[in-house]
C-alpha positions in Angstrom: -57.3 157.5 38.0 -55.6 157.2 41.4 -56.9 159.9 43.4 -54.7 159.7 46.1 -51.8 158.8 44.4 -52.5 161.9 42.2 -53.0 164.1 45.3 -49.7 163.1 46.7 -48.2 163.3 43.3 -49.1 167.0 42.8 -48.4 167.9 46.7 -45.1 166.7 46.2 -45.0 168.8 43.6 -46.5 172.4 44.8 -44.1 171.4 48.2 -40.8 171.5 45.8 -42.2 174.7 44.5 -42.7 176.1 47.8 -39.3 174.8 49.1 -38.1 177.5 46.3 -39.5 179.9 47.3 -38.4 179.8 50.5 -34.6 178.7 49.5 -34.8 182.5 48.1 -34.9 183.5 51.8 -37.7 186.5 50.4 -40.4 185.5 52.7 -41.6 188.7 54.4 -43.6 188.6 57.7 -47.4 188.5 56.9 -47.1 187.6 53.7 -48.7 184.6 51.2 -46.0 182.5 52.0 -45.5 183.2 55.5 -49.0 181.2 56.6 -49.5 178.1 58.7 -49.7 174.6 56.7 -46.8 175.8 53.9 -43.9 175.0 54.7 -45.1 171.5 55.6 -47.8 171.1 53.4 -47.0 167.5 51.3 -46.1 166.6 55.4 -50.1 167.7 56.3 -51.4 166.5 53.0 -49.9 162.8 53.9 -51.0 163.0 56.8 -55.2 164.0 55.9 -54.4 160.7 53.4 -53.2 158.5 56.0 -56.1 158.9 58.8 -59.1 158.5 55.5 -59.3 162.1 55.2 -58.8 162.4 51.3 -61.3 165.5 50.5 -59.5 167.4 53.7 -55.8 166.1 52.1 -57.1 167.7 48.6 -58.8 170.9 50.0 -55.0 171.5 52.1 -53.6 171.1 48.5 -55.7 173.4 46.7 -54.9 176.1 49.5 -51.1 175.7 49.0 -51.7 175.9 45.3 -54.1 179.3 45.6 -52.0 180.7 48.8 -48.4 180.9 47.2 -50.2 181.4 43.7 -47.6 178.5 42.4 -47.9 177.4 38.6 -47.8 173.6 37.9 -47.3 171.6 35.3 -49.6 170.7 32.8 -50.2 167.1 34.2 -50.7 168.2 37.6 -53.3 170.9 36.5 -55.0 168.2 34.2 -55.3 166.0 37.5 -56.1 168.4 40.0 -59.1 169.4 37.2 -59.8 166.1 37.2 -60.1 165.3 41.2 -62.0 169.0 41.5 -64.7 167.1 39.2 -64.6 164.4 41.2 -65.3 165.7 44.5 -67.4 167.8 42.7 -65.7 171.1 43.3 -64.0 173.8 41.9 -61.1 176.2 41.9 -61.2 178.8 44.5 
């Protein structure tokens, strides 16, 4: 598997999720969704990937994933189960 084309993969994916979240203009002070490293999350994850930092770039993903509580798709969750066993850790 292509780890890091996997991470980016799903971050692109949770991002879109978040994106609509937050296109529903429902995001109350204080709240999940209004937390530092959301709203530019795939932007941080890319960013972990580019300077080596791939366990940093996954750990940012699993926080948006947990954080905003969003639901993905069957692939992604496959492949995130997948890198978790890699790295050797597991869901928060």
């Amino acid at each position: 598997m292509d780890t890091e084309g996997a991470i980016l993969r799903i971050a692109a994916e949770a991002q879109e999720a978040l994106n609509s979240l937050y296109a529903q203009d429902q995001v109350v002070e204080g709240s999940a969704l209004d937390q530092a490293g959301l709203r530019d999350g795939l932007q941080i994850v890319e960013e972990f990937i580019r300077y080596g930092e791939l366990g940093v770039a996954f750990d940012h993903l699993r926080y948006m994933i947990s954080e905003a509580d969003l639901q993905l798709s069957s692939e992604s969750l496959a492949d995130l189960s997948k890198i978790e066993r890699e790295f050797g850790r597991g869901r928060r």
